[in-house]
N, CA, C and O atoms as a printed pandas DataFrame, in Angstrom:
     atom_number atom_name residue_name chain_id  residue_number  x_coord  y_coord  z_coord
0              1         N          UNK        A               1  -15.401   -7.385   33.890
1              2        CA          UNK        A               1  -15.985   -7.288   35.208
2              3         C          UNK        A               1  -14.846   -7.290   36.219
3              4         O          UNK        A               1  -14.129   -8.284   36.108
4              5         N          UNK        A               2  -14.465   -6.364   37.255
5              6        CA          UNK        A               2  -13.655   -5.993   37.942
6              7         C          UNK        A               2  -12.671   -5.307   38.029
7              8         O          UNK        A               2  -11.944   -4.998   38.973
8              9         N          UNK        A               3  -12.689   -4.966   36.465
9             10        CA          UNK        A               3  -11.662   -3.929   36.026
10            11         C          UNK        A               3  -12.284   -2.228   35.954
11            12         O          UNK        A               3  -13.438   -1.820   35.825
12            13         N          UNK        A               4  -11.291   -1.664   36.062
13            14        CA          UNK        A               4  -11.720   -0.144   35.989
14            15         C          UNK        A               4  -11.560    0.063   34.386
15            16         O          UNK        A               4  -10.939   -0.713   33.660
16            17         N          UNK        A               5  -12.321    1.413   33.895
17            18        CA          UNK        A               5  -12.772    1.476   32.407
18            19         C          UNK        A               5  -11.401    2.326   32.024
19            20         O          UNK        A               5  -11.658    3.376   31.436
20            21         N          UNK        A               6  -10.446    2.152   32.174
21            22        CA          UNK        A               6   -9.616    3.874   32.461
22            23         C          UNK        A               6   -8.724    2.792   30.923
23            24         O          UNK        A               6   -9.285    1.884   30.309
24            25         N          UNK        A               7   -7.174    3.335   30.659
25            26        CA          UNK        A               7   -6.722    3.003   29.615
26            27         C          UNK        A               7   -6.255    2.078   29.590
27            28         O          UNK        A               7   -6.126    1.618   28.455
28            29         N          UNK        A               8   -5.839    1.421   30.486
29            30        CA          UNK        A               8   -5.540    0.310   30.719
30            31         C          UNK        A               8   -5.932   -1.356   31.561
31            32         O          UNK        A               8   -5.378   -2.376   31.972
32            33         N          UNK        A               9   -7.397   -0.650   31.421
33            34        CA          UNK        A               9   -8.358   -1.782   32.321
34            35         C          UNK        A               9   -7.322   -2.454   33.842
35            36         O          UNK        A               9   -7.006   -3.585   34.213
36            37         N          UNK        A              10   -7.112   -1.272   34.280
37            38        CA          UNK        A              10   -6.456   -1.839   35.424
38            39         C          UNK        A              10   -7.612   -2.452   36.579
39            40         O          UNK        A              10   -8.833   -2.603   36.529
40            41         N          UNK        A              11   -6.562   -2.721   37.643
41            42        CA          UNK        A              11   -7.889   -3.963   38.225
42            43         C          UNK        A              11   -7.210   -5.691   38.096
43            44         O          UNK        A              11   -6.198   -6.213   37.629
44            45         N          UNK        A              12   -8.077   -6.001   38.599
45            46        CA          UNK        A              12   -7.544   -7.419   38.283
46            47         C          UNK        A              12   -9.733   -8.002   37.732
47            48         O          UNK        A              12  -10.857   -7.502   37.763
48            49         N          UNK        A              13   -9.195   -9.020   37.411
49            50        CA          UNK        A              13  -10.665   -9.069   36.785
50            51         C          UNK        A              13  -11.406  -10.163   38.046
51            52         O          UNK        A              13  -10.776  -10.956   38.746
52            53         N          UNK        A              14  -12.446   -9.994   38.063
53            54        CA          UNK        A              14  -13.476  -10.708   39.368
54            55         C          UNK        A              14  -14.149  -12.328   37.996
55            56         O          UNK        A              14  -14.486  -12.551   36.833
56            57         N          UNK        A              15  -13.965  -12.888   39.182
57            58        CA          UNK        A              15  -14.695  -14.282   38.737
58            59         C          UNK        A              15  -16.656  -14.168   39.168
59            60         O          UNK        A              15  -17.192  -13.648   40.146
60            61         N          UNK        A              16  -17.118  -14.704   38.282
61            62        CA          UNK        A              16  -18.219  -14.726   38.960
62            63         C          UNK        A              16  -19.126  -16.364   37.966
63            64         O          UNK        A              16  -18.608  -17.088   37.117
64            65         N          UNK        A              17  -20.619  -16.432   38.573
65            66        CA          UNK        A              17  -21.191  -17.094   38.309
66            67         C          UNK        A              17  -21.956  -16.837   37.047
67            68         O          UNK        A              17  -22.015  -15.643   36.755
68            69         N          UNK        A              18  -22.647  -17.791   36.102
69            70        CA          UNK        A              18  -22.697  -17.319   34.532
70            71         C          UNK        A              18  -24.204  -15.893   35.012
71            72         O          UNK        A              18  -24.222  -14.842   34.371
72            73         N          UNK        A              19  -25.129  -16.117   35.994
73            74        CA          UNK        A              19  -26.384  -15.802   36.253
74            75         C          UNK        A              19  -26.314  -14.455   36.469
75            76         O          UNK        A              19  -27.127  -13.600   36.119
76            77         N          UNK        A              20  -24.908  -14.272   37.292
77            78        CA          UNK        A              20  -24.375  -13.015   37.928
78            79         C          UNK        A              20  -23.579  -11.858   36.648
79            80         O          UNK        A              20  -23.659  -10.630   36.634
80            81         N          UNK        A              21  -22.855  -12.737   35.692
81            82        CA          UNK        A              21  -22.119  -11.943   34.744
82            83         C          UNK        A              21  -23.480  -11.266   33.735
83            84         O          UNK        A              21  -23.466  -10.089   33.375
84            85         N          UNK        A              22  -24.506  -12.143   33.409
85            86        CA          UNK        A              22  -25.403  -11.843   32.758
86            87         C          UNK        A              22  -25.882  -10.400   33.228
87            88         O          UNK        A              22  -25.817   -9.308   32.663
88            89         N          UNK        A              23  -26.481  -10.857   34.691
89            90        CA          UNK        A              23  -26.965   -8.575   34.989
90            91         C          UNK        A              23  -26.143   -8.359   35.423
91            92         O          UNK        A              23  -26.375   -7.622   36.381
92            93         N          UNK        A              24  -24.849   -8.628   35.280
93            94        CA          UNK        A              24  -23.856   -7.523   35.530
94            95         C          UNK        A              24  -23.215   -6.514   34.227
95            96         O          UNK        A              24  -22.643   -5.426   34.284
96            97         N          UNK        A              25  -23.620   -7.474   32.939
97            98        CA          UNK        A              25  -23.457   -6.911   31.854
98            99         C          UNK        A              25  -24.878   -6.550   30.909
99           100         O          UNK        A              25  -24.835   -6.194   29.732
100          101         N          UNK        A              26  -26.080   -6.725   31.687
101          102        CA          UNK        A              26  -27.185   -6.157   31.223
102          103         C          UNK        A              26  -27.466   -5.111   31.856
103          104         O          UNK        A              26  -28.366   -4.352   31.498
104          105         N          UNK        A              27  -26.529   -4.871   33.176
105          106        CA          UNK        A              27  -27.425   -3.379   33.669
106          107         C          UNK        A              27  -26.094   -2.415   33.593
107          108         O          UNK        A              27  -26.160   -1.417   34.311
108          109         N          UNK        A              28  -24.928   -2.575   32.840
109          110        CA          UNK        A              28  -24.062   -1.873   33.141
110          111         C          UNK        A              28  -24.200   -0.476   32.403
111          112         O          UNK        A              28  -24.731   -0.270   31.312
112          113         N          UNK        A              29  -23.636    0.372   33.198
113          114        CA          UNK        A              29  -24.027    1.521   32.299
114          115         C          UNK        A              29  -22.659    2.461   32.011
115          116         O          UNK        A              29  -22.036    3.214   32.760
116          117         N          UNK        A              30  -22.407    1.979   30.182
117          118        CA          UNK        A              30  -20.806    2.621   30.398
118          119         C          UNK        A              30  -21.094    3.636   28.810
119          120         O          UNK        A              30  -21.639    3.151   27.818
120          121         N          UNK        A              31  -20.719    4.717   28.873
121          122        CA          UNK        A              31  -20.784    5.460   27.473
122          123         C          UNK        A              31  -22.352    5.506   27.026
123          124         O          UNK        A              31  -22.306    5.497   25.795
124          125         N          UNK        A              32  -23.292    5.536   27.307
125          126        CA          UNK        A              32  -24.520    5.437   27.289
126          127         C          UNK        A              32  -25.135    4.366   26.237
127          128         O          UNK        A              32  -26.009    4.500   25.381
128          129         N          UNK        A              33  -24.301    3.184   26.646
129          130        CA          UNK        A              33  -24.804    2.054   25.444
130          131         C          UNK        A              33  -25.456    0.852   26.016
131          132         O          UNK        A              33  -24.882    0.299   26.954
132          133         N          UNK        A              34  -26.486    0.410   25.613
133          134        CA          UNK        A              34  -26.021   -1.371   26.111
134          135         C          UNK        A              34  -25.546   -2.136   26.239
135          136         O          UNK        A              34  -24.837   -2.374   25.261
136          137         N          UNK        A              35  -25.477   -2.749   26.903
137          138        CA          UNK        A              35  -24.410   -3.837   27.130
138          139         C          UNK        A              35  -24.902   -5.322   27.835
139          140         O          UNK        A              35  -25.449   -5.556   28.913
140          141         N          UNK        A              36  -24.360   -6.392   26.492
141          142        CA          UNK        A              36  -24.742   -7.689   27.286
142          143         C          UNK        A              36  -23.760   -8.371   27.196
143          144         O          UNK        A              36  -22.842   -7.855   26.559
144          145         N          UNK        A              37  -23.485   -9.971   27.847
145          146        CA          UNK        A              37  -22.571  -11.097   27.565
146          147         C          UNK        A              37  -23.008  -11.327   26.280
147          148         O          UNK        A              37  -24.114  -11.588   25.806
148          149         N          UNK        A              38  -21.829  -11.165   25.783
149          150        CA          UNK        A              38  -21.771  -12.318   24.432
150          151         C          UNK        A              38  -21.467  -13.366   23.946
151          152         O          UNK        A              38  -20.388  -13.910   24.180
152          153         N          UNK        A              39  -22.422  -13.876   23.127
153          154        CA          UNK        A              39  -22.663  -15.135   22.606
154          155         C          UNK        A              39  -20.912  -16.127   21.966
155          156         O          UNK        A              39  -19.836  -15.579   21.728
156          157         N          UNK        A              40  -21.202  -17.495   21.868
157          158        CA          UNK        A              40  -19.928  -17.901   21.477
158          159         C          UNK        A              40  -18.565  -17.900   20.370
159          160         O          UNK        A              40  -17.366  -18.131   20.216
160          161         N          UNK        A              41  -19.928  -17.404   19.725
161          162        CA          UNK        A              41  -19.436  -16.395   18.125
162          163         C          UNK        A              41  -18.304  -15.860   18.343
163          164         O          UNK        A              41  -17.117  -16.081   18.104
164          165         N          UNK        A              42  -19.232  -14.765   19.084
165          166        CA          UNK        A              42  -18.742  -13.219   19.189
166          167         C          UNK        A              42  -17.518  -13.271   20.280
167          168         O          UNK        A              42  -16.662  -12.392   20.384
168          169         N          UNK        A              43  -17.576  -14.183   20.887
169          170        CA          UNK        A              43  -16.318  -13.759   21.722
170          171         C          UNK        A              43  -15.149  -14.571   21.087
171          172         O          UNK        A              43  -13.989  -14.158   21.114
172          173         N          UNK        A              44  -15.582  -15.947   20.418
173          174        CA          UNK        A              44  -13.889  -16.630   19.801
174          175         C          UNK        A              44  -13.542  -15.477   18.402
175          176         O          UNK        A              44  -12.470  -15.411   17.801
176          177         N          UNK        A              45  -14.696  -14.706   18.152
177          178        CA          UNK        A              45  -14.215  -13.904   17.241
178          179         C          UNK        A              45  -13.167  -13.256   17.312
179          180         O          UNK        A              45  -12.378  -13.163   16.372
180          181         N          UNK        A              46  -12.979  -12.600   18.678
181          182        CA          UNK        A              46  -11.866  -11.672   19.434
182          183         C          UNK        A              46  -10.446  -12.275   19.305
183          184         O          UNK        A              46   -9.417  -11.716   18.925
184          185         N          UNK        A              47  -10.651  -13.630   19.740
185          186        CA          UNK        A              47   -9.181  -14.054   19.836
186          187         C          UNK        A              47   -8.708  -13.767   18.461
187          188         O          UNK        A              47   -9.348  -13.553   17.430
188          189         N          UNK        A              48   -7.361  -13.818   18.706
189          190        CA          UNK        A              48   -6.022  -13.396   17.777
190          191         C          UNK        A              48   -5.743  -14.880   17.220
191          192         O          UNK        A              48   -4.984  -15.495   17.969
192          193         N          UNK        A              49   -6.006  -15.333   16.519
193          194        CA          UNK        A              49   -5.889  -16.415   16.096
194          195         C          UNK        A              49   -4.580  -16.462   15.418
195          196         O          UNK        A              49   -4.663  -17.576   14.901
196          197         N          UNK        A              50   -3.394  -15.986   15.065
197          198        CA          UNK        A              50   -2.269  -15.782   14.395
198          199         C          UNK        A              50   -1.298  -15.692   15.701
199          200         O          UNK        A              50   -0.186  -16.219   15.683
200          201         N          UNK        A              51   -1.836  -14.929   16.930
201          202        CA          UNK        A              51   -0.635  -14.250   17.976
202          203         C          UNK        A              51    0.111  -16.330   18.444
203          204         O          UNK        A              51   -0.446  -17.423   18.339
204          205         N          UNK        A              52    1.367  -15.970   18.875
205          206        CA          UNK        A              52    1.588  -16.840   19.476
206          207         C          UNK        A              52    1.927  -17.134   21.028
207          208         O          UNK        A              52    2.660  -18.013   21.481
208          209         N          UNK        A              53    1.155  -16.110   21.742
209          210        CA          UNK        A              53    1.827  -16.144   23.029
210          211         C          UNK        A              53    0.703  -15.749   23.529
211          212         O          UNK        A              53    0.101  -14.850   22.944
212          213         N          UNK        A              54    0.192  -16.291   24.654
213          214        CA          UNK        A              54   -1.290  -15.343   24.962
214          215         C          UNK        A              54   -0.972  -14.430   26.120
215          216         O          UNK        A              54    0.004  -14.494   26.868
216          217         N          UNK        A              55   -2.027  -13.518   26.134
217          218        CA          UNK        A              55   -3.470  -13.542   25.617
218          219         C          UNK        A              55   -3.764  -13.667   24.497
219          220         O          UNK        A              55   -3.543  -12.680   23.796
220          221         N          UNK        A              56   -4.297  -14.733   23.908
221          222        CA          UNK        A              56   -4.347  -14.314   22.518
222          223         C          UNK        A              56   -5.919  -13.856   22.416
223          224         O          UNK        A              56   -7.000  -14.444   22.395
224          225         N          UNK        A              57   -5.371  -12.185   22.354
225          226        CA          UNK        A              57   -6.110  -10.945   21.924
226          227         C          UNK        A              57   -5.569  -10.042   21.793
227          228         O          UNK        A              57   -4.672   -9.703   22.565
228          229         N          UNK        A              58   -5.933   -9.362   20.775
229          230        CA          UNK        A              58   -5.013   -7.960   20.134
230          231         C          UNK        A              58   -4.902   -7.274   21.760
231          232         O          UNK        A              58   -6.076   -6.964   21.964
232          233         N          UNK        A              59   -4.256   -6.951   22.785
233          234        CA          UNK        A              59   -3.637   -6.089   23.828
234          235         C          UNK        A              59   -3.609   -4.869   24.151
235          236         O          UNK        A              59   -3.723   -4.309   25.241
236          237         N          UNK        A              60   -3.364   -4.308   22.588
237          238        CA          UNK        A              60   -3.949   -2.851   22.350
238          239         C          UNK        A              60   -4.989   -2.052   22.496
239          240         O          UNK        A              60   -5.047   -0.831   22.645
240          241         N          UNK        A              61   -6.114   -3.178   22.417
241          242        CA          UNK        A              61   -7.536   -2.575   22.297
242          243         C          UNK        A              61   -7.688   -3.180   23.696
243          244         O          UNK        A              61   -7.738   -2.382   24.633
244          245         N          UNK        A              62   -7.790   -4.849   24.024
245          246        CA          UNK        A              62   -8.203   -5.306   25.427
246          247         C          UNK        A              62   -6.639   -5.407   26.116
247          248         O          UNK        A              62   -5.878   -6.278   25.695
248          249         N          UNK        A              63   -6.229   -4.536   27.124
249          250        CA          UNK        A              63   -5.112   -4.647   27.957
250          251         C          UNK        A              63   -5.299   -5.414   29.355
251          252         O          UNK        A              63   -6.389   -5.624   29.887
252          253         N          UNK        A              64   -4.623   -5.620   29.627
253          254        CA          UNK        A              64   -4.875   -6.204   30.940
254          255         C          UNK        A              64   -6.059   -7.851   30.781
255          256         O          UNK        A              64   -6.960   -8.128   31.573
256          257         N          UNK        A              65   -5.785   -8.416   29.934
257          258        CA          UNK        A              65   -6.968   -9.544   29.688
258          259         C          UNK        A              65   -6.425  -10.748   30.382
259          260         O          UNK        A              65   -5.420  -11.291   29.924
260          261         N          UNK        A              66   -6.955  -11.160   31.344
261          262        CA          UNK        A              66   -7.105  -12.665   31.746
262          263         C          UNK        A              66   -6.810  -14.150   30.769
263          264         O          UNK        A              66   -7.675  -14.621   30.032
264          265         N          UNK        A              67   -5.679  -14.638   30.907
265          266        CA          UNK        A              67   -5.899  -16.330   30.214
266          267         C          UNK        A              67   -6.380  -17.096   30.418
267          268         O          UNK        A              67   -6.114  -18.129   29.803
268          269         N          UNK        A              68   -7.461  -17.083   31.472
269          270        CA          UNK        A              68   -8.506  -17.933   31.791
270          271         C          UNK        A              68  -10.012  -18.177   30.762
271          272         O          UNK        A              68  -10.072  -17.698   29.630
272          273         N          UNK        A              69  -10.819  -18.751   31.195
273          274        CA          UNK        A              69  -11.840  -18.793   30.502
274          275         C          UNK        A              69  -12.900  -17.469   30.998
275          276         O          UNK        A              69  -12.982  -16.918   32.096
276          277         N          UNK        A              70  -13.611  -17.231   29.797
277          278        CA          UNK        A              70  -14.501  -16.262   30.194
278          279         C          UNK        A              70  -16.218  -17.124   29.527
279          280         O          UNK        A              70  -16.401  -18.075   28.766
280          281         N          UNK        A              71  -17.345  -16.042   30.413
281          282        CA          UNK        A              71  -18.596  -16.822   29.880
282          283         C          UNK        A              71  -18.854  -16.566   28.184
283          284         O          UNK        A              71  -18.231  -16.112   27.224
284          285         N          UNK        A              72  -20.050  -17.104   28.453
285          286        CA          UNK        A              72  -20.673  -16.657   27.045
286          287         C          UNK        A              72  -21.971  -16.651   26.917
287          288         O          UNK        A              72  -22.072  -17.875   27.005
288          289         N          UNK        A              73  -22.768  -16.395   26.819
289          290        CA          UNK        A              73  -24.307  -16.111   26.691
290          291         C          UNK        A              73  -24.926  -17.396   25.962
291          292         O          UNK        A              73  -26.154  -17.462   25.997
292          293         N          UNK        A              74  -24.366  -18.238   25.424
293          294        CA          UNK        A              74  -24.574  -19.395   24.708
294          295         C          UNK        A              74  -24.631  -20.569   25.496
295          296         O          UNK        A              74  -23.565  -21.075   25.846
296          297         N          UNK        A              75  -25.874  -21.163   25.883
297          298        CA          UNK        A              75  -26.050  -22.214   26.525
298          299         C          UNK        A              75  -26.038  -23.600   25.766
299          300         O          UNK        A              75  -26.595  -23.883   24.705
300          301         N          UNK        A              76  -25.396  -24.251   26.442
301          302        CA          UNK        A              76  -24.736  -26.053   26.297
302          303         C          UNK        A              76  -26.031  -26.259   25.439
303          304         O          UNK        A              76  -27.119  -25.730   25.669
304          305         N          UNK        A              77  -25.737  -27.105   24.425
305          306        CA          UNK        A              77  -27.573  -27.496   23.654
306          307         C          UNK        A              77  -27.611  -28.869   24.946
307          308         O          UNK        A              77  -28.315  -28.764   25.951
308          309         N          UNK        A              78  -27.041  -29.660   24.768
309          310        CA          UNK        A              78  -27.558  -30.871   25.666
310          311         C          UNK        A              78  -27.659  -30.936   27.046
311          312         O          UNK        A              78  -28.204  -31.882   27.614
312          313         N          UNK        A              79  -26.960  -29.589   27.864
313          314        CA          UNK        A              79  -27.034  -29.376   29.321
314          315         C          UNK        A              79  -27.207  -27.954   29.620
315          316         O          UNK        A              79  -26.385  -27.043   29.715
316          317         N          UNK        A              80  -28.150  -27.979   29.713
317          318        CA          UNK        A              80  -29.189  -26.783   29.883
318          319         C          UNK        A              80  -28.508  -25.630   31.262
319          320         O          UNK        A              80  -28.316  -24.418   31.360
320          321         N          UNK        A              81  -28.307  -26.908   32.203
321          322        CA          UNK        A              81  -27.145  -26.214   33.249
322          323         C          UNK        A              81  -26.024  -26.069   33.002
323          324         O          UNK        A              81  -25.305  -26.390   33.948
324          325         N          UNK        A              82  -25.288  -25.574   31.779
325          326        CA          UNK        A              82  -24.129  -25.601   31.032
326          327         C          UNK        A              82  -24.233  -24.180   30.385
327          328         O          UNK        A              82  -25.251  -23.502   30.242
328          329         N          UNK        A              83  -23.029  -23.904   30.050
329          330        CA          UNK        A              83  -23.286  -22.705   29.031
330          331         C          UNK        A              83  -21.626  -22.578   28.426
331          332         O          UNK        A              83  -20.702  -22.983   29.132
332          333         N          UNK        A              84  -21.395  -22.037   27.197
333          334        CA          UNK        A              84  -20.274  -22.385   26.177
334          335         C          UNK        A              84  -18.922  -21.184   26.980
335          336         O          UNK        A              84  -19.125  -20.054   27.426
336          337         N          UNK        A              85  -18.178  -21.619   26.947
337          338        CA          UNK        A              85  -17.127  -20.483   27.517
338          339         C          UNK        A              85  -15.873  -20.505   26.420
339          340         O          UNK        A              85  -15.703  -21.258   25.462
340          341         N          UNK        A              86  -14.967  -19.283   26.963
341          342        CA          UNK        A              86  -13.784  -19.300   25.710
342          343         C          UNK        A              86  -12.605  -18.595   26.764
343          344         O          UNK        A              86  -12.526  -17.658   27.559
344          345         N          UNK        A              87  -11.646  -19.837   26.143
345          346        CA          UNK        A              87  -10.364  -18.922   26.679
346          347         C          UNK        A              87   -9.163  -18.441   26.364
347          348         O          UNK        A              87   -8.472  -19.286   25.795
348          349         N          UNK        A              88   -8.448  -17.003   26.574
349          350        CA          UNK        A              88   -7.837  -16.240   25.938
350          351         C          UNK        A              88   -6.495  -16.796   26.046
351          352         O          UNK        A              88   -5.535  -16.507   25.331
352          353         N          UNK        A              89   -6.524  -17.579   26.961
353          354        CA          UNK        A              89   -5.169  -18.243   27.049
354          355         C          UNK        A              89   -4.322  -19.255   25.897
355          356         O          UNK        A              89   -3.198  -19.404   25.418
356          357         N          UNK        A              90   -6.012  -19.945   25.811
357          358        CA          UNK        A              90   -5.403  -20.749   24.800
358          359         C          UNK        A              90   -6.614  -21.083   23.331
359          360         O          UNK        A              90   -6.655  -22.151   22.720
360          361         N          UNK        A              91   -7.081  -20.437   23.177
361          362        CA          UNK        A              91   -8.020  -20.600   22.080
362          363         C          UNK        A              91   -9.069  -20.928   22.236
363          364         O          UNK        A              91  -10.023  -20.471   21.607
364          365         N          UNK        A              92   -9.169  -22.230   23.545
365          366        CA          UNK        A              92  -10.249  -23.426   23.873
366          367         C          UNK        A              92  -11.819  -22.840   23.856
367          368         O          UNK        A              92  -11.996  -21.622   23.824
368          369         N          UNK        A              93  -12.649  -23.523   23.874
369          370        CA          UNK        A              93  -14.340  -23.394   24.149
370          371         C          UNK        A              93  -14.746  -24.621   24.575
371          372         O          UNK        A              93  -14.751  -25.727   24.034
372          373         N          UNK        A              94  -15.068  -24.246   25.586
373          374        CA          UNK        A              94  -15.507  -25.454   26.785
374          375         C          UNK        A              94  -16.677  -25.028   27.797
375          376         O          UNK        A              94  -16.647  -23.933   28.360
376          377         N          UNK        A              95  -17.630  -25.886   27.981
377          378        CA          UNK        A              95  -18.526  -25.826   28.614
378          379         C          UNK        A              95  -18.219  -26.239   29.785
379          380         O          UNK        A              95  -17.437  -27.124   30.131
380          381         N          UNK        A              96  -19.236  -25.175   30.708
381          382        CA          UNK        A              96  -18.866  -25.101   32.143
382          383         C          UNK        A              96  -20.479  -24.917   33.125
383          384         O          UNK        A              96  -21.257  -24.062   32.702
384          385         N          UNK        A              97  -20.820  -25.582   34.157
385          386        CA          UNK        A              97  -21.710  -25.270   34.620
386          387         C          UNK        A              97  -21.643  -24.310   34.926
387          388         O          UNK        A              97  -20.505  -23.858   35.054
388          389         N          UNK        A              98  -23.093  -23.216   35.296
389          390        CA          UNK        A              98  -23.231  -22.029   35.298
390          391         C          UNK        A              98  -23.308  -21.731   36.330
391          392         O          UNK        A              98  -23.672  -20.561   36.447
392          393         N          UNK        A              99  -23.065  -22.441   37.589
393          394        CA          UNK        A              99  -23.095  -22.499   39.042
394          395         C          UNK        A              99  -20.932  -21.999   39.272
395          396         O          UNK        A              99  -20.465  -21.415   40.250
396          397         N          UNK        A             100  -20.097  -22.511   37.986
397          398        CA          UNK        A             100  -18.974  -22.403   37.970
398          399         C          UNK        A             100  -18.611  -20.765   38.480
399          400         O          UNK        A             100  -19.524  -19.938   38.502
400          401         N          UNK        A             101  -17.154  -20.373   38.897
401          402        CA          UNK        A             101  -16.875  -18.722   38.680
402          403         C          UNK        A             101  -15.888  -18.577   37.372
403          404         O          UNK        A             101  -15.040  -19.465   37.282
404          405         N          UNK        A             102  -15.890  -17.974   36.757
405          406        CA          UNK        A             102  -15.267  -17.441   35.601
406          407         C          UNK        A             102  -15.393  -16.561   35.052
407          408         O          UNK        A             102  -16.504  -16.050   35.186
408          409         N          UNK        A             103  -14.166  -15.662   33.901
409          410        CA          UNK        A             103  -14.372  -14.360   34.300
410          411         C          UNK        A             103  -15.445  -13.557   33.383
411          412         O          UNK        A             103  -16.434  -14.287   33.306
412          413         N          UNK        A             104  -15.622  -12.572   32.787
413          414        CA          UNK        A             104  -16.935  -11.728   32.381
414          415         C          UNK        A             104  -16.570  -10.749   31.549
415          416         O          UNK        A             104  -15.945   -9.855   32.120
416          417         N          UNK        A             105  -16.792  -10.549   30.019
417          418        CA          UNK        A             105  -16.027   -9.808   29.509
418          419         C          UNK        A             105  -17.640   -9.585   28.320
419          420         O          UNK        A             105  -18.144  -10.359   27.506
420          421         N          UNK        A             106  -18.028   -8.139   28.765
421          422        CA          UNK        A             106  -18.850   -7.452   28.103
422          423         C          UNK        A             106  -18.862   -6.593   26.809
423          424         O          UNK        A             106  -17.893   -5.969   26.377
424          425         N          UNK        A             107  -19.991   -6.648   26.302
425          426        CA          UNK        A             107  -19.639   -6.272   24.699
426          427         C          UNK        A             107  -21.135   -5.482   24.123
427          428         O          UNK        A             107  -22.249   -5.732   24.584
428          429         N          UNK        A             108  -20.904   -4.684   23.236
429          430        CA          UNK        A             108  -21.848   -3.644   23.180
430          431         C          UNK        A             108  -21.902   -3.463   21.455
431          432         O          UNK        A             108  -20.851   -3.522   20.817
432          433         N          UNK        A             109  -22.990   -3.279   20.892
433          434        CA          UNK        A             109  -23.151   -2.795   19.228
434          435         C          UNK        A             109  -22.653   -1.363   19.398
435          436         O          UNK        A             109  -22.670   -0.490   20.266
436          437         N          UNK        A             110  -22.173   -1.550   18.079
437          438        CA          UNK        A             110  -21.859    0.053   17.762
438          439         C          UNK        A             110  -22.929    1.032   17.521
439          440         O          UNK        A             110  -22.650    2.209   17.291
């Protein structure tokens, strides 16, 4: 979210609220696919778990990626006003109220 789609996701990336990243990645319309936030799985899946320097995410495929935390579609089980986040900086998953800004990184089935 805030980046342009071009080869190098230039841009700088926009912070937003968890409510806001949600239809911003349910109504987006890129390559004629769907697209939603993904769950907590699916996004620590991404990280590079081997790299030692972050972003840790392969660079090649996501350029330009933020070391901050991003959302996740996965809400806190015990705080309902919570929802699970992950960050590229450093591996972490940490819950954050959903009133928080942080950044938004959308994902689509093949």
């Amino acid at each position: 979210m805030g980046q342009t789609n071009d080869s190098s996701c230039s841009g700088s990336a926009s912070f937003s609220q968890w409510n806001i990243g949600v239809s911003y990645c349910n109504g987006l319309n890129l390559a004629g696919k769907t697209w939603r936030l993904p769950n907590v799985n699916e996004l620590f899946s991404l990280l590079h778990k081997t790299k030692n320097s972050s972003p840790l995410i392969e660079t090649t495929y996501f350029p330009n990626t933020s070391t901050s935390f991003y959302w996740t579609s996965t809400n806190h089980v015990n705080i309902l006003s919570f929802a699970w986040s992950v960050s590229f900086g450093n591996g972490s998953i940490q819950g954050y109220g959903k009133t928080f800004n942080l950044n938004v990184r959308c994902v689509t089935n093949l």
